[in-house]
N, C-alpha and C positions, 0 to 999 in steps of 0.2 A: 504494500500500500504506500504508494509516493504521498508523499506529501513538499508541497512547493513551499518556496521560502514563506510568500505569504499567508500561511495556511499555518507553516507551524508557526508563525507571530502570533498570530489569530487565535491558536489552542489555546485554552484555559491555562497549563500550564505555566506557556512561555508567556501568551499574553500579560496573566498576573504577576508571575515574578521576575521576568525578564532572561533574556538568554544572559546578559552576565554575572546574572548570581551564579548562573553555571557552569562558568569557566573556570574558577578554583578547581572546583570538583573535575575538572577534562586533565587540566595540568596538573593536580596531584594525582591521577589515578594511579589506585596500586591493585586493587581487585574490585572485580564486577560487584556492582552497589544498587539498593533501590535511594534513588533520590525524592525525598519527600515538600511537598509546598503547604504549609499552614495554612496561606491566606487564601489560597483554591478552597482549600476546605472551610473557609470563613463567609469562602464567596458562593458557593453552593448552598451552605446552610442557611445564610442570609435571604439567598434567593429564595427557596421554598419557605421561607416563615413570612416573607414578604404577598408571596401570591396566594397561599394555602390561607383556608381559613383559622384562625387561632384556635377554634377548638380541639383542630387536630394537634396532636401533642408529638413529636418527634424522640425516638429511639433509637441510639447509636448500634445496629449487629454489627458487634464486634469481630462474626468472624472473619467479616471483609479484610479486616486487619488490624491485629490487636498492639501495634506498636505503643508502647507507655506514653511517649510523646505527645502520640498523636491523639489519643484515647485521653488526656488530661484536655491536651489543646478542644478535645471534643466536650470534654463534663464543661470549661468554662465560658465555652458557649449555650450552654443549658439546656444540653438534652440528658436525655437519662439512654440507660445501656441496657440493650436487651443481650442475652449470653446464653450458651448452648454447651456449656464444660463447665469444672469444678475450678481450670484451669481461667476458664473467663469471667466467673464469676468473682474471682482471689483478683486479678487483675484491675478488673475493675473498682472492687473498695481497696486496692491498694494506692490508684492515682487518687483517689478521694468521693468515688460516687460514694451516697449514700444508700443502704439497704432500700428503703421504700423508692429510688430512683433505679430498681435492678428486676427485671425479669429474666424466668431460664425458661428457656421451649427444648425441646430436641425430642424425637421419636426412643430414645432408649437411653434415659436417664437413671445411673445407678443409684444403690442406694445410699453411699455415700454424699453422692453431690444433692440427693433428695435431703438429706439431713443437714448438709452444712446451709443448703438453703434456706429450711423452716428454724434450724438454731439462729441464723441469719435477721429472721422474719422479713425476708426478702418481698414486695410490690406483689409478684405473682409469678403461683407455676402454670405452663399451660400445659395441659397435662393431654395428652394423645392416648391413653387407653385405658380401661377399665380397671386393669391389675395394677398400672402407674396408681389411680386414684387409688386402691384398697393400701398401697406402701406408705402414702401421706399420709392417711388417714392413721398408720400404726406408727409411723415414726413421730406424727406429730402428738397421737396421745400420750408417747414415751416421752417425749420432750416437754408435756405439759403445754403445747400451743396449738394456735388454731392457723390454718392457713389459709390463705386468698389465692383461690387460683382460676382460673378460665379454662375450659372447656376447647381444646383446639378440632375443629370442624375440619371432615375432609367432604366438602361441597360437590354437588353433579357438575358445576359452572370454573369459568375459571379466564382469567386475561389470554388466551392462546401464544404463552413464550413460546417463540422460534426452536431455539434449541434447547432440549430435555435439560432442565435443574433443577425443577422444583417438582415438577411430571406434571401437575395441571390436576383434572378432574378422571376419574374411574380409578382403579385398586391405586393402591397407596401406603406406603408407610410411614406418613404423617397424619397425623390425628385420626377422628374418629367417624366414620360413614355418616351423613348428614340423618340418614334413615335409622341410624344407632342413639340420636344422641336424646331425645327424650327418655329412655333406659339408663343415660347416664347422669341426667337431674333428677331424675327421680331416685337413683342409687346415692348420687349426693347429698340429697337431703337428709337422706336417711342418720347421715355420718355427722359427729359431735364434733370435729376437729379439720374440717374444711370449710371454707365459704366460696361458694361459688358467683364471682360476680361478674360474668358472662362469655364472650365469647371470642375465637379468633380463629383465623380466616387466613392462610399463605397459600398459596395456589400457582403462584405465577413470576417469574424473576425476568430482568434483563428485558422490559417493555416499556416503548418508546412511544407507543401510541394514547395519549392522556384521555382522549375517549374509552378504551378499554378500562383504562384505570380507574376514570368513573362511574361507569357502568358496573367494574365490577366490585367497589366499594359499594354502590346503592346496594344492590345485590347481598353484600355482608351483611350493612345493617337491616336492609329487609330484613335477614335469615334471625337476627340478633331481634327482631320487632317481632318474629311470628313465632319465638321460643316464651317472649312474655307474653304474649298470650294466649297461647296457649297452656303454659307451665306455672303463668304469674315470676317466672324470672326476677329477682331485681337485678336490672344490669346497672354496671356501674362503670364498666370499661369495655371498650370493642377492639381488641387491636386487628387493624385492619393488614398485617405482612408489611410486605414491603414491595419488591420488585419492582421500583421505579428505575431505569434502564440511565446507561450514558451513550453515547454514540462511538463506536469500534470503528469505523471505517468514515471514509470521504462523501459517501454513499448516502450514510444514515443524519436523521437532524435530530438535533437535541429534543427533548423533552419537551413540551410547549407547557412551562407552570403556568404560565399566568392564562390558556384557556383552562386548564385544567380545576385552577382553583374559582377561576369563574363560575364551569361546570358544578362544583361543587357548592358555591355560595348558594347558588341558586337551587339546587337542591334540599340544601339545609335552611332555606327563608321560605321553600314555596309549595311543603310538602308536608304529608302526614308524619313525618319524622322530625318533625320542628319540637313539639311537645314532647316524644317521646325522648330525644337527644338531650333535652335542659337537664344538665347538671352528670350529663354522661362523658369519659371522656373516651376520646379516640384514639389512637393511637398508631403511627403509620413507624416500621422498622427502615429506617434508611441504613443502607449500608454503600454498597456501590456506588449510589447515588452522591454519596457524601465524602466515602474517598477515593473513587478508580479515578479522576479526573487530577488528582494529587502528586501524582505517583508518576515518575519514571525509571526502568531499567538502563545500566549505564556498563554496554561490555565492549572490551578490546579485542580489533581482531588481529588474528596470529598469523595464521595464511591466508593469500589467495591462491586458487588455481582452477583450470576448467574441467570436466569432466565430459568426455563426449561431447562437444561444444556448449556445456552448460556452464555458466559461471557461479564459481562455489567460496563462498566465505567460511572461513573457521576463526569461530569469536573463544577468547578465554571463559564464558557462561555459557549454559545451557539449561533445558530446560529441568535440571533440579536446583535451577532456580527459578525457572516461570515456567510450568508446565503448561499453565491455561491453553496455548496456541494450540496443544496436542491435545491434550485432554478433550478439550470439547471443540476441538477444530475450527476454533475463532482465532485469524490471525489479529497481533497489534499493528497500529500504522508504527513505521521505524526507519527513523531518520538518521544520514552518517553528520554527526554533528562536525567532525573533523573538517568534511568535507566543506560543509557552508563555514566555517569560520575562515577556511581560507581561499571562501569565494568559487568555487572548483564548482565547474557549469556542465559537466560532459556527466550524461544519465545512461545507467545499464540497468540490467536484470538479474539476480543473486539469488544461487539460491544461499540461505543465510542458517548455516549449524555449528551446534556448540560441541566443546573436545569430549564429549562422552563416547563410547565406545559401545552406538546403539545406532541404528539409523532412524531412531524414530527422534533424537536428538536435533529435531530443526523449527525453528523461530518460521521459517517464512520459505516455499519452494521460489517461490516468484515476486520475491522483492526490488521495488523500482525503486533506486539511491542514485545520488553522485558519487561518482567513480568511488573506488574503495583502495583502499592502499593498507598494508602490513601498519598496525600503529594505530589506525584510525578509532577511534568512539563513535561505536552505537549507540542511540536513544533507541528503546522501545516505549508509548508514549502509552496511557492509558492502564499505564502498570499498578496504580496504589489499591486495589481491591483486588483481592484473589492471587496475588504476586506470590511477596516473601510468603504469607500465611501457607500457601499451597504450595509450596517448594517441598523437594524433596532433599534435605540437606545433609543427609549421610550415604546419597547413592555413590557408588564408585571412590568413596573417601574424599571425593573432591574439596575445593575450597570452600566456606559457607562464605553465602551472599552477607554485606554487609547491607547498614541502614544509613543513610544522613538523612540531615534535614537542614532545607536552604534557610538563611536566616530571617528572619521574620522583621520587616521596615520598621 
């Protein structure tokens, strides 16, 4: 994916910080690094609390990227953190969230992290299965507490992500059958040491289109409006997921917040869910949203050479440190930064792989850069969500990826 001088001005990135915060980092390089931007992340968060209605309440998932830095630079902007380990939950009250600003979700939550959380008396667990709620329900009467938690819904509906991560709607091993879940407040009520205070809804990751997004939030809180009445619910919180999308390619356009929160106002001022929503909150998990836009990967290449007339790069990184590109066969746009600082105008085609000793070890078969030369830096751009977290950092003994962060104006 080329990307033209003007274009990488233009990313968020380089836009916000500028290419020469990032020349330190070119000239000191000593091994392959993700390079992180605070004020992207400032600028992003800004933006949605700007278009979105205030009621909706933002939550940091942390697994986009759980760097300390960045995860602190996130609490002081005033979201709270939703967390999926025992590992991100410690994490998190370690930069200074507080317990009632912390939720855990995840399909197969041990019993340990069940108990550090109700000792915790952590916001809320959403709990995905029937045998999850009978564990709280025993760890929390051992503990002497009572816990708040939501009901995680696996819905027939669903935003249609492009490529399989979250899986959508039909079998599932996230939450619980929408056709299951009155068996499951009624099994909660029953229990001295849970409080059910409503419901939550992921379905869908990596979605760009803001019509979907609201269609498929009404849709939630529908499902959350037709549990109270039929169950008499009291809800008190809806988290609505997350899967708000950034744009990977040349191709794709950002997000449209501001029709979105439009869509949304209008929802919420002109509908049977006005009365029902006072005094409920909502809550949307940003994660990608908030840091893949942050984030880039920064490696040196070792050789060039052709293969059968193909042009072949070999960078010092690979993908046990960004897998993404393989894993779910989305490449990143990747630019030779070398190249444009010294002006160098002549464009090829590359394919672009890191020294592991696998052929599935390649960033891009068909990367369009200015020329490339032994020495030169790569940018992979769109790196800060799913990067370092999803690295594989002990494959082949290799180097581990390092972290910076550009300085903050």
């Amino acid at each position: 994916m080329y990307l033209t001088l003007r274009e990488l001005l233009t990313h968020p990135f380089f836009a916000t910080s500028g290419i020469e915060k990032v020349k330190p980092f070119l000239q000191n390089y000593k091994s392959p690094l993700y390079l992180y931007s605070r004020e992207v992340i400032t600028k992003q968060y800004n933006s949605f609390k700007e278009q979105i209605p205030n009621q909706f309440k933002i939550f940091y998932a942390q697994k986009s990227n759980p760097n300390e830095v960045l995860l602190q630079h996130i609490l002081h902007l005033g979201a709270g953190c939703d967390t999926a380990s025992l590992g991100e939950m410690n994490a998190a009250l370690k930069v200074g969230f507080k317990s009632e600003e912390i939720m855990l979700t995840g399909p197969g939550k041990s019993e340990d992290e069940l108990a550090f959380a109700i000792e915790k008396g952590i916001l809320s667990i959403n709990v995905e299965s029937f045998q999850e709620l009978e564990m709280i329900e025993q760890i929390s009467a051992r503990l002497q507490k009572r816990q708040n938690i939501l009901v995680r819904i696996n819905p027939p509906f669903d935003a249609c992500e492009k490529t399989r991560i979250i899986g959508g709607s039909g079998v599932s091993k996230f939450g619980i059958d929408l056709e299951q879940v009155s068996d499951f407040i009624k099994r909660a009520r029953r229990l001295k040491h849970v409080c059910l205070n409503g419901i939550h809804i992921f379905n869908s990751s990596q979605i760009l289109e803001g019509e979907k997004i609201l269609q498929n939030t009404i849709e939630v809180i529908k499902t959350a409006m037709r549990f109270q009445k039929i169950h008499h619910l009291q809800v008190k919180r809806i988290d609505l997921g997350g899967g708000l999308g950034i744009p990977y390619s040349t191709e794709e356009s950002p997000l449209n917040l501001q029709a979105l929160g439009s869509g949304l106002r209008n929802y919420l001022e002109g509908s049977e869910a006005k009365q029902f929503l006072r005094g409920v909150d909502l809550v949307f998990e940003l994660g990608r949203f908030l840091s893949g836009l942050s984030g880039i990967y920064l490696t040196k290449v070792l050789y060039t050479k052709t293969s059968r007339g193909t042009n072949i790069v070999i960078t010092d990184g690979g993908i046990n440190h960004l897998l993404r590109p393989v894993l779910i066969e989305h490449k990143h746009p990747m630019v030779n930064l070398t190249a444009i600082l010294e002006g160098r105008t002549e464009v090829d085609r590359y394919l672009v792989a890191g020294p592991l000793c696998t052929s599935l070890d390649e960033f891009d078969d068909e990367a369009k850069l200015l020329k490339v030369l032994p020495g030169d830096i790569l940018a992979i751009v769109n790196a800060g969500a799913y990067g370092f977290t999803e690295s594989m950092p002990y494959f082949l003994s290799q180097t581990k990826v390092r972290e910076e962060f550009l300085p903050l104006d």
